[in-house]
N, C-alpha and C positions, 0 to 999 in steps of 0.2 A: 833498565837504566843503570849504568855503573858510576858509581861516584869515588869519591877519594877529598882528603881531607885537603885545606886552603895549600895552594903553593908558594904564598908570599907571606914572609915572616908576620906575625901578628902579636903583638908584646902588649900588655897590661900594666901601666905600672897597679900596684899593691895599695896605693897609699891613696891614687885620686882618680882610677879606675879609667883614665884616660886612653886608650886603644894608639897605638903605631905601630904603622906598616914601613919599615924602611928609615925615610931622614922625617916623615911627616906624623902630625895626627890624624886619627880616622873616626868616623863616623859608622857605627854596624842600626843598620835601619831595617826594619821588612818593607822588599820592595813594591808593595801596595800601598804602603804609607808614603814614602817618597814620591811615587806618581800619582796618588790622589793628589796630594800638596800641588804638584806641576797641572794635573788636572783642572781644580779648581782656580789657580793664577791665569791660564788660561781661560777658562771660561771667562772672567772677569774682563782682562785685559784684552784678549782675542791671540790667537797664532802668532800674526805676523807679530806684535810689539812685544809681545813674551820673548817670541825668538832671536828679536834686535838687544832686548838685553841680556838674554841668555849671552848671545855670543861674545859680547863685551867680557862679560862676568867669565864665563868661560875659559876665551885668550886670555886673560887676567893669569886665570888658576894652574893653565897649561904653562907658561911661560915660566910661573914659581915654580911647580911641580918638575919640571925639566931641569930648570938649573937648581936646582935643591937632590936630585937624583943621581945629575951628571957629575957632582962634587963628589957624592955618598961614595958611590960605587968606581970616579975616575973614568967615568966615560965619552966619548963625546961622539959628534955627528949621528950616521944611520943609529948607530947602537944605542944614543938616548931613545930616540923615535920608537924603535924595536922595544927597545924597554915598557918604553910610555903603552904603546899598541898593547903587552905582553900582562903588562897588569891591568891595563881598563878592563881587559878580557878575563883575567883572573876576579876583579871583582864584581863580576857578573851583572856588570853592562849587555853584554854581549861578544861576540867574539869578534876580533878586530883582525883583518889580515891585508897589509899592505900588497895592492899588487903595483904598483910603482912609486919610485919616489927619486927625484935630482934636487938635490937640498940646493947646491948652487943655483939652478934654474930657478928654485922656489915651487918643484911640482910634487906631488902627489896622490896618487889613488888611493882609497881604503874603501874595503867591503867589509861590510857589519853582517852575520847573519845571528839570527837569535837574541837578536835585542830588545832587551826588559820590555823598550815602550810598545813593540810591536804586539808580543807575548798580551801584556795588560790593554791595551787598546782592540789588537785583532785588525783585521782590512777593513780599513775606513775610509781608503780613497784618498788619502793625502800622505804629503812627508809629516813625518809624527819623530823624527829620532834629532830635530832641530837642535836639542839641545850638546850636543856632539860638535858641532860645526864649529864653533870657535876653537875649541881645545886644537885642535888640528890644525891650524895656521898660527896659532900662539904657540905650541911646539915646533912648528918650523921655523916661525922667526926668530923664538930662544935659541934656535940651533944653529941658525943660519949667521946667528948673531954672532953664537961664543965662538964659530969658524971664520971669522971675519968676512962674511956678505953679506952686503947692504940691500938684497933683496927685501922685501917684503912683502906677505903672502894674504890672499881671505881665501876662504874656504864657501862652498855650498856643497848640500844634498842635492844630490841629484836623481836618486829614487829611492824609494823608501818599500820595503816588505810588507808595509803595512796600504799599498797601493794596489788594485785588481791586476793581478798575474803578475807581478811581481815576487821573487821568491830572497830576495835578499837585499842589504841598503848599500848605495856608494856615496862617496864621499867626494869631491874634487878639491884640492890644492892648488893654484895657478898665482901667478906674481900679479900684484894690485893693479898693473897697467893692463896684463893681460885680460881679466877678467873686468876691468871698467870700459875695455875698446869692445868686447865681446855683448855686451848690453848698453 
């Protein structure tokens, strides 16, 4: 296995030991302690209500983290998105790779492979990378926003690596009406 050192700036202040990445602060966890945490809130609450407010909390996070990024750096539309994909995957989420996206429409694909929960859970027969799903349409709508369209987006998993014979997770993006006539 070849490695190399982080590729997104990582600054310490000196004085209150605070860790940023970029425009934000950050949190450096081991990822067994982070997903026991998600483990155990799960057990408790169960799947589905965990995941209903993951995805709140989520869109919430994705939505700051977009336009707090797009200022930083002066970027806007795909190249926030690409950004945002660019660093989840550098901080070792998993590896995020758009394979479509029309911001105007409000659509996009994302394949995850090698996703932390997958790694720490293993095949268990269900989507397990839930907590991803909001970030993903709260980055569209932050984006969709600062480009002035009035779309609005939700997102679902739609397989997960951690499912029998599957070998990687997707993501789907679609505009609120499309995906409320769809179910």
């Amino acid at each position: 296995m070849a490695t190399h050192a982080p590729e997104m700036p990582i600054n310490v202040d000196g004085e209150t030991g605070i860790w940023t990445t970029d425009a934000l602060p950050m949190l450096y966890v081991p990822r067994h302690f982070f997903i026991n945490n998600h483990q155990a809130v799960e057990e408790e609450i169960g799947p589905e209500r965990y995941a209903e407010i993951l995805y709140k909390a989520g869109y919430k996070s994705a939505w700051h983290w977009c336009e707090r990024e797009a200022a930083l750096h002066c970027i806007e539309g795909r190249a926030v998105f690409d950004h945002y994909m660019k660093r989840l995957s550098q901080r070792g989420w998993g590896l995020f790779t758009i394979e479509h996206i029309d911001i105007a429409r409000g659509e996009a694909r994302v394949r995850l492979d090698h996703s932390a929960f997958v790694y720490h859970y293993g095949k268990v027969g269900r989507k397990i990378d839930y907590m991803f799903t909001g970030w993903f349409a709260g980055a569209m709508d932050q984006i969709a926003q600062d480009l002035g369209y009035d779309v609005r987006t939700v997102a679902r998993q739609t397989q997960s690596a951690a499912e029998e014979g599957v070998e990687y997770g997707v993501f789907e993006v679609t505009p609120k009406s499309t995906l409320e006539t769809i179910n």
